[in-house]
C-alpha positions as CSV (number, residue, x, y, z in Angstrom):
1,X,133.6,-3.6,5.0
2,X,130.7,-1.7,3.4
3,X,129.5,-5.6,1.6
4,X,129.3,-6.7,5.5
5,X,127.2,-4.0,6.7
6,X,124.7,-4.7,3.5
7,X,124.8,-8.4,4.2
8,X,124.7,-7.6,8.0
9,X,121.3,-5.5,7.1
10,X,119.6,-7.2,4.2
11,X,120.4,-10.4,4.0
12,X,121.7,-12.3,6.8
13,X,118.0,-12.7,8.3
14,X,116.5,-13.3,5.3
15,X,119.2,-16.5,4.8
16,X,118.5,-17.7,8.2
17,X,114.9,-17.9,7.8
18,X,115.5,-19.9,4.4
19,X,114.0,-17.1,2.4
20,X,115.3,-14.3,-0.5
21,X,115.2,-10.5,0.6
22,X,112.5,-10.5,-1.9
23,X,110.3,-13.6,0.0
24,X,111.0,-11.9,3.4
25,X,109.9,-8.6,1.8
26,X,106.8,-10.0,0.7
27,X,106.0,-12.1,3.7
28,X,106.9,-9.0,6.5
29,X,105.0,-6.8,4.6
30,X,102.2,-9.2,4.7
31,X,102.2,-9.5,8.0
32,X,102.6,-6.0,8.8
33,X,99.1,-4.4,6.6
34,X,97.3,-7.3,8.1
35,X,98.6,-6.4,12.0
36,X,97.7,-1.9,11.1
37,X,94.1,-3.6,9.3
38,X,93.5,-5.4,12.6
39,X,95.1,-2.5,14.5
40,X,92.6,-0.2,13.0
41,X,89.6,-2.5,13.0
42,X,90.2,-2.0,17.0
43,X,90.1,1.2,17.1
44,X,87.0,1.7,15.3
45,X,86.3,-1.0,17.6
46,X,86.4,0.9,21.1
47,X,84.4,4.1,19.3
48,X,81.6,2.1,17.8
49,X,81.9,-1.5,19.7
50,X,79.1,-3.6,17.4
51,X,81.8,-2.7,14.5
52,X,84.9,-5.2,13.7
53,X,83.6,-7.7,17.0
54,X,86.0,-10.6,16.4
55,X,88.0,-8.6,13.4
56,X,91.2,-7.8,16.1
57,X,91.1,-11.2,17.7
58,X,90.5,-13.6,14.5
59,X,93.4,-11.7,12.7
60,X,96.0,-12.3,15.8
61,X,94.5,-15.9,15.3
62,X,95.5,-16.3,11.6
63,X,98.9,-14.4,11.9
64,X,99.8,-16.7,15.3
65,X,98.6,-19.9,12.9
66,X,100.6,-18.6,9.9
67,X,104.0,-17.7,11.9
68,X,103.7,-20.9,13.7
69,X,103.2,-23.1,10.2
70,X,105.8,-21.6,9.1
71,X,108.4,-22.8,11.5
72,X,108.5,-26.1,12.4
73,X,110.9,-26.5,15.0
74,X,108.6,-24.0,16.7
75,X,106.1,-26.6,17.6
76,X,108.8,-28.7,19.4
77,X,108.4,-26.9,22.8
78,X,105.3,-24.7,23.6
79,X,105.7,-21.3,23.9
80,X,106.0,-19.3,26.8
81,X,102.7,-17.6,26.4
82,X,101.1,-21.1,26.6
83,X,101.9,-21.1,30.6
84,X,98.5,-20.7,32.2
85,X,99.6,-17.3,33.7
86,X,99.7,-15.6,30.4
87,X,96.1,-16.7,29.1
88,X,93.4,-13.9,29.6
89,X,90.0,-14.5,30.5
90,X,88.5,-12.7,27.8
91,X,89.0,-11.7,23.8
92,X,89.0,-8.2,22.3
C-alpha cells in the first residue's frame, strides 16, 4: 500500500510526461521562479509603471512557447484560449 501512495505522489506524473522525478523537479521549479520573477516584476509594475513594461507579458510569452514545445501532441488541436472570445485587447 504505502509503495502506491509514493508512486501515486511522486512518480506517476513524472512517468506520464516521459520525464524522472528529478527532470520534473528541475523543469516545475523552472517554471515556477520564472512565473513569482514575472509575478513580481508586475507588481513593481502597477507602483512604478515605466519599471518591468513588457517583463510580465514576455515571460508568459516564453513559458506558453516552452510548455507548448514541449508537448507535441499539444499543437494537434488549438487551444481553447485561442477562440476569439478569450483574446484581450491589450497586454500587461
Amino acid at each position: 500500500m504505502e509503495t502506491k501512495m509514493f508512486n501515486r505522489l511522486f512518480l506517476d506524473h513524472p512517468r506520464d510526461v516521459g520525464e524522472s522525478y528529478g527532470e520534473h523537479f528541475a523543469t516545475a521549479a523552472g517554471f515556477g521562479v520564472r512565473m513569482v520573477g514575472g509575478g513580481l516584476a508586475c507588481i513593481v509594475h502597477a507602483v512604478v509603471p515605466v519599471l518591468f513594461v513588457r517583463t510580465a507579458s514576455d515571460t508568459v510569452k516564453s513559458l506558453y512557447a516552452t510548455m507548448k514545445a514541449r508537448q507535441p501532441a499539444f499543437s494537434k488541436e488549438p487551444p481553447a484560449f485561442a477562440a476569439p472570445e478569450w483574446q484581450l485587447d491589450y497586454e500587461i
